[in-house]
LUMLUMVO-17572 format. One record per residue (C-alpha): residue number from 1; x, y, z. Coordinates in Angstrom, 1 decimal, padded with zeros to 4 digits. Layout:
// LUMLUMVO-17572
[site NUM; [X; Y; Z]],
...
//
This chain:
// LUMLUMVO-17572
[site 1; [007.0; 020.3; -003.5]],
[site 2; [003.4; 021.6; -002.5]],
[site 3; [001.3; 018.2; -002.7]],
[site 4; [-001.6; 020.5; -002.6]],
[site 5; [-001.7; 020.6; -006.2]],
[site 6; [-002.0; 016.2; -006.6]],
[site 7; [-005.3; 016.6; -004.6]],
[site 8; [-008.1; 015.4; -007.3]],
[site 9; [-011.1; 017.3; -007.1]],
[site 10; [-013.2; 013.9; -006.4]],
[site 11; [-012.7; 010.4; -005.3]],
[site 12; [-012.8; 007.3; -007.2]],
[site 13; [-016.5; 006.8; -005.7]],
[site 14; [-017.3; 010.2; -007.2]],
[site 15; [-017.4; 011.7; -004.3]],
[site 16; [-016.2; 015.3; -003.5]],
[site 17; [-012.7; 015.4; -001.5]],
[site 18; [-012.3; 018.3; 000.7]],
[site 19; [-008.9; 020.1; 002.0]],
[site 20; [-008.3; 021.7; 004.9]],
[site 21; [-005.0; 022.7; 006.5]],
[site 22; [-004.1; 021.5; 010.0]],
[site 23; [000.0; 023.2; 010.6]],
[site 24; [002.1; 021.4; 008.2]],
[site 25; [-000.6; 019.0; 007.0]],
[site 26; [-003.2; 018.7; 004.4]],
[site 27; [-006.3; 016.8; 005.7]],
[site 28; [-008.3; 015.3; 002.4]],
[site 29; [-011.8; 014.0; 003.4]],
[site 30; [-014.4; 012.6; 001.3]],
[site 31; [-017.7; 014.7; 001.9]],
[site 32; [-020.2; 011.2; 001.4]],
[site 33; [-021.4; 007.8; 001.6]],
[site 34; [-017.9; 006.3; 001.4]],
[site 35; [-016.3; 008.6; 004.4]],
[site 36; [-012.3; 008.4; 004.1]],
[site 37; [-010.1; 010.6; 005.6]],
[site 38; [-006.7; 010.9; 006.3]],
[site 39; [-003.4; 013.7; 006.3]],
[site 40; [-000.3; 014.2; 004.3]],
[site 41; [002.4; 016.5; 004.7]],
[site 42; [001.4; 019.6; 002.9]],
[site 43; [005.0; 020.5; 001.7]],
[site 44; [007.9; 017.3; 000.8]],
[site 45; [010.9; 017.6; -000.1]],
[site 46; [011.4; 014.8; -002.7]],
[site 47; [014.9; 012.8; -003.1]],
[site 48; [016.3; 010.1; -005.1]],
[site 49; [015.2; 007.5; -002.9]],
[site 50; [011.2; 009.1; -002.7]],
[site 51; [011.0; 008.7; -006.6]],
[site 52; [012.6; 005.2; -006.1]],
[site 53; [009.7; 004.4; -003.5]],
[site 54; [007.2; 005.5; -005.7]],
[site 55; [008.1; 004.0; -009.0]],
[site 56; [008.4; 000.4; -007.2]],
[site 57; [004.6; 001.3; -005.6]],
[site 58; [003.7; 002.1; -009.3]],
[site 59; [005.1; -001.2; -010.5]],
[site 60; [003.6; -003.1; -007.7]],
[site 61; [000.9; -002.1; -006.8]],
[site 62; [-002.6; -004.0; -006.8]],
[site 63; [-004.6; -003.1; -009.9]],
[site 64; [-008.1; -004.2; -008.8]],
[site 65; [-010.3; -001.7; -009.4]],
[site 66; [-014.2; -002.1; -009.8]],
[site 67; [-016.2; -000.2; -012.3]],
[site 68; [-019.8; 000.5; -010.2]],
[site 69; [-022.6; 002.6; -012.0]],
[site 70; [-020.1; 003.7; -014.8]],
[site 71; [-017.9; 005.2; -011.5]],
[site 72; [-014.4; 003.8; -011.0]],
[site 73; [-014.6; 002.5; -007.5]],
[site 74; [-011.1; 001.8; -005.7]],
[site 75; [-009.8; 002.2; -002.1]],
[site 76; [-007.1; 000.0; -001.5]],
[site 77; [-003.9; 001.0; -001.4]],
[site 78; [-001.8; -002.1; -001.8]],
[site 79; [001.4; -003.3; -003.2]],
[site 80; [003.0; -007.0; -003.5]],
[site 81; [006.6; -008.4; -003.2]],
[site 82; [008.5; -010.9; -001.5]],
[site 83; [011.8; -008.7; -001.1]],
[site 84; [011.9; -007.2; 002.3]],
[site 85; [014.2; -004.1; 000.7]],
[site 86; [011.7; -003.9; -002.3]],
[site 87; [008.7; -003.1; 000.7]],
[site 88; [010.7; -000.9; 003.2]],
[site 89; [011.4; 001.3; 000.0]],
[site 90; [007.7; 001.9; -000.7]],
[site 91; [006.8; 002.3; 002.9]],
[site 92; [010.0; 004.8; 003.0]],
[site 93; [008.4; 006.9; 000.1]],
[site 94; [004.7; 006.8; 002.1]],
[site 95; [006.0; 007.9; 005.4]],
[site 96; [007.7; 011.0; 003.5]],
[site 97; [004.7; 012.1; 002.2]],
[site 98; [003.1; 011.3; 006.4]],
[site 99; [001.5; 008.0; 006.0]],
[site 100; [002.9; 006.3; 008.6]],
[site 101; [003.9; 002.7; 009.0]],
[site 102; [001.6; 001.8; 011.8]],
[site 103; [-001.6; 002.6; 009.7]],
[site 104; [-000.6; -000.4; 007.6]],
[site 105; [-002.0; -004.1; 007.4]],
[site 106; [-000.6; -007.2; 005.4]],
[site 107; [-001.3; -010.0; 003.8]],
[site 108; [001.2; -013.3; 004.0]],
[site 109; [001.1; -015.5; 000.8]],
[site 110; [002.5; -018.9; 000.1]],
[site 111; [001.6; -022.5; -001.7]],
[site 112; [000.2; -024.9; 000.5]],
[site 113; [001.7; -027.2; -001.2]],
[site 114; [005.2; -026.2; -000.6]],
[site 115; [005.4; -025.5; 002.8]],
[site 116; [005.1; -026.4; 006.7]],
[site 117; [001.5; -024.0; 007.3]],
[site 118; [002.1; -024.3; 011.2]],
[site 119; [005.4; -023.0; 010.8]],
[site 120; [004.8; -020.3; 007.7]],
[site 121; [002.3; -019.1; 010.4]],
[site 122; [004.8; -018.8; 013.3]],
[site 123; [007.5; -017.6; 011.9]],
[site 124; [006.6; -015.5; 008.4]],
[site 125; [004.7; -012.6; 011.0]],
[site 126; [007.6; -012.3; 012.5]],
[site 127; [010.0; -012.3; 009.9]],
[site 128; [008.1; -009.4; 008.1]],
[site 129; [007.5; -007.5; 011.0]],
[site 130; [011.0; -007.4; 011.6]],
[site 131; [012.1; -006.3; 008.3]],
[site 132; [009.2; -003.8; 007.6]],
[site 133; [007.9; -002.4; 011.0]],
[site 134; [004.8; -003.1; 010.7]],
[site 135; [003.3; -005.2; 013.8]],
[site 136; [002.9; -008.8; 014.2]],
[site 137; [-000.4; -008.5; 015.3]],
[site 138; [-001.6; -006.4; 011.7]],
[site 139; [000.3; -010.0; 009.7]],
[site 140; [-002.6; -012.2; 010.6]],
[site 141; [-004.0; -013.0; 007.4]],
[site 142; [-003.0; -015.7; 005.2]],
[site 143; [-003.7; -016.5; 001.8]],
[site 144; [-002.8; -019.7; 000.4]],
[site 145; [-002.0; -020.9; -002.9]],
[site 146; [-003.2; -024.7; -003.9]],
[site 147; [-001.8; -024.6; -007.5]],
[site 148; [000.5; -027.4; -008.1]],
[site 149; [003.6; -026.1; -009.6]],
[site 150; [005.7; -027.5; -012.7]],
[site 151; [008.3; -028.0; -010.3]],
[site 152; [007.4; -029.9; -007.5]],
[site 153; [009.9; -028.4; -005.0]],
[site 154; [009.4; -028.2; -001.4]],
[site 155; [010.6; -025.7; 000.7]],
[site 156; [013.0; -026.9; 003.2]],
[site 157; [013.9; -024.8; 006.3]],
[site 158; [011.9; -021.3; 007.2]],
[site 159; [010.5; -019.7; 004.0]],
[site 160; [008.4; -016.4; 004.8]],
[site 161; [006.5; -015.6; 002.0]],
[site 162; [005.5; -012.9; 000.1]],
[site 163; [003.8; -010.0; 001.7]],
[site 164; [000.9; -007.6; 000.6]],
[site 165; [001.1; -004.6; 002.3]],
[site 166; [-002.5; -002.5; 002.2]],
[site 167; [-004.9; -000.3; 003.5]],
[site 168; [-008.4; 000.6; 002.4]],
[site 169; [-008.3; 004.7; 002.5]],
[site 170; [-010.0; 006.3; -000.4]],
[site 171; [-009.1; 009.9; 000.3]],
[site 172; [-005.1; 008.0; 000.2]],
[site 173; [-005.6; 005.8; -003.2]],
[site 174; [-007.3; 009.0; -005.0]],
[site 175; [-004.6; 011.4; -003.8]],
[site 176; [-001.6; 008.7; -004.6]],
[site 177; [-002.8; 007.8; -008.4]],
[site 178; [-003.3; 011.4; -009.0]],
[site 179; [000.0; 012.2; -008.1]],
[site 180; [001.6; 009.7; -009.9]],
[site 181; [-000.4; 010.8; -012.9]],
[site 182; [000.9; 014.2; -012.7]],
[site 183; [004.3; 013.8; -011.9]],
[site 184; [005.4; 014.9; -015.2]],
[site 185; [003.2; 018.4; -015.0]],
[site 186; [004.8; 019.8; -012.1]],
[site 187; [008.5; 018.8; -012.4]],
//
């Protein structure tokens, strides 16, 4: 499948995305203020498990997206679970189209309320690392919860989260929704 045709003529920003073929790649750049840049494989080969990967990023993804003088504005590429398998296959799906694993961060949730924050912090990096490949050193931020639950169960023994996996590339978020948006046209 030539992804050259899932290349949107502008960026959420409104700025203009330029293409330019490097060997087997397609290098999308935005041409303004909001400078993004980064390279796909210009040709994929899809499989059952790519159109797995991408219908879970399309069900969890994160949906925040700014409207900014009447513009869409969104850059972040992210997507939320707590099921190791559920993350690898997204990440799966993104490396076949070239995004690799180490140009991703994350973010490791939990309740205070629930759980041992010293320990969440030493072991959930780890944990995640491990089953996703990202680094420990890009699972340093935490985001904690403070709602008290309707249950009020504590976690006992090692509990590691859930994980938001993101970068911020607008050239990448552009490209991505407009591929899933024309999915249907090209098959």
């Amino acid at each position: 499948m030539d992804m050259s045709k899932f290349v949107p003529k502008q960026s959420y920003s409104g700025s203009k995305i330029n293409v330019s073929i490097k060997g087997n790649s397609l290098v999308l750049e935005t041409d303004r203020r909001y400078k993004s840049r980064i390279s796909i494989k210009r040709i994929v080969k899809p499989n059952n498990l790519f159109w797995f990967g991408i219908g879970l990023y399309e069900a969890e993804k994160s949906k925040n997206v700014i409207e900014k003088d009447g513009r869409l504005m969104a850059s972040k590429v992210a997507f939320t679970n707590k099921d190791p398998k559920i993350i690898r296959s997204i990440l799966k799906a993104f490396e076949k189209i070239g995004i690799k694993k180490s140009s991703w961060k994350g973010e490791l949730q939990a309740n205070i309320n629930y759980i041992d924050k010293a320990e969440f912090e030493k072991n959930a990096p780890k944990y995640w690392s491990k089953q996703t490949g990202i680094s420990i050193e890009k699972l340093r931020h935490y985001k904690y919860d403070k709602r008290k639950s309707k249950t009020n169960k504590k976690y006992k023994g090692k509990y590691f989260g859930i994980l938001t996996v993101y970068q911020y590339n607008l050239c990448l978020k552009s490209f991505i929704d407009n591929f899933i948006q024309n999915i249907p046209k090209f098959q």
